[in-house]
C-alpha positions in Angstrom: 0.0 0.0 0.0 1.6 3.4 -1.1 1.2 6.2 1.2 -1.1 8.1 -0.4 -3.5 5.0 -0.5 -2.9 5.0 3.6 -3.9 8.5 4.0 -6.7 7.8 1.8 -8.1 4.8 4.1 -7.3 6.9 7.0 -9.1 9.9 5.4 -12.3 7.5 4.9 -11.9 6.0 8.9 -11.9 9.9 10.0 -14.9 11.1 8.0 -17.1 7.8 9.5 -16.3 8.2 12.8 -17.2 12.3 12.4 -20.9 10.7 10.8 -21.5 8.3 12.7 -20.2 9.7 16.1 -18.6 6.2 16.3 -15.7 6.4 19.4 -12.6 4.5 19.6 -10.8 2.1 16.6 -12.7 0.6 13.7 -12.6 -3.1 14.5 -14.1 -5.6 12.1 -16.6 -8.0 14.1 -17.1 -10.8 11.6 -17.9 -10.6 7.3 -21.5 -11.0 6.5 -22.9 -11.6 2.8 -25.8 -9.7 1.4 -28.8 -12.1 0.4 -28.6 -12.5 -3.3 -32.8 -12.9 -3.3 -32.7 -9.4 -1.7 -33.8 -6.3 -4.6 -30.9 -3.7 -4.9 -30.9 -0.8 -3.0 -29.3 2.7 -3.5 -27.7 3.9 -0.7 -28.9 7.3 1.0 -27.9 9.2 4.0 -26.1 6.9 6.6 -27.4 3.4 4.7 -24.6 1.4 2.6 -26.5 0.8 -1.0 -27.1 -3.1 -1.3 -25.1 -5.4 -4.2 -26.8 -9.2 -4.1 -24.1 -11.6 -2.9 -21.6 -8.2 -1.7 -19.3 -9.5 1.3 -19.5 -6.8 3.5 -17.3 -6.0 7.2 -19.2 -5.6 10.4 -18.1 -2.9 12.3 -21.2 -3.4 15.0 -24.5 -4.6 15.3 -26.0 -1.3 16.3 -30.2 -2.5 16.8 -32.3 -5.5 16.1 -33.2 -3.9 12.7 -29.7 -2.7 11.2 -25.9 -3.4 11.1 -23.0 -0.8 10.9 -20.9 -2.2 7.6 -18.1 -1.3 5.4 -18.0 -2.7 1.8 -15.0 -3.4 -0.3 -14.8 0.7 -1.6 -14.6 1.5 2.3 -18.0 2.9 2.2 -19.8 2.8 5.5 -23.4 3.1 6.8 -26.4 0.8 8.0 -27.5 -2.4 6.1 -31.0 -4.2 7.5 -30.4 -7.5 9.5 -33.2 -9.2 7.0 -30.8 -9.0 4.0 -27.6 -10.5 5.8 -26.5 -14.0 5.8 -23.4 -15.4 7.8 -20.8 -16.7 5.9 
């Protein structure tokens, strides 16, 4: 990784913890796949858009309903439980 690729990725960590008043280091939980019978979303706001069959990082499971994630652009934001399976 070049340097300017690490400032990048630190850059990104920066601007979620800002949004998502998230405290502390970014520590991947576990990798969860996006159901591939689940319709495509856009993202909007705070929610990650959903690709069928993505593999996406769990940062935390934030409610019952939704799951902070990152996906492989290091994009973050909430993705419903319903559409994630566990690897």
């Amino acid at each position: 990784m070049t340097l300017k690729e690490c400032k990048k990725e630190e850059k990104a960590d920066r601007e979620f913890q800002k949004k998502f008043k998230f405290e502390g280091s970014i520590n991947i939980l576990t990798q969860m796949m996006v159901d591939p019978a689940v319709t495509e979303k856009k993202g909007g706001g705070k929610n990650l858009p959903l690709r069928r069959g993505e593999i996406l990082d769990v940062i935390q499971f934030t409610n019952q309903e939704q799951i902070l994630c990152r996906n492989s652009q290091r994009r973050y934001g909430y993705v419903p439980r319903a559409a994630m399976l566990h690897l």
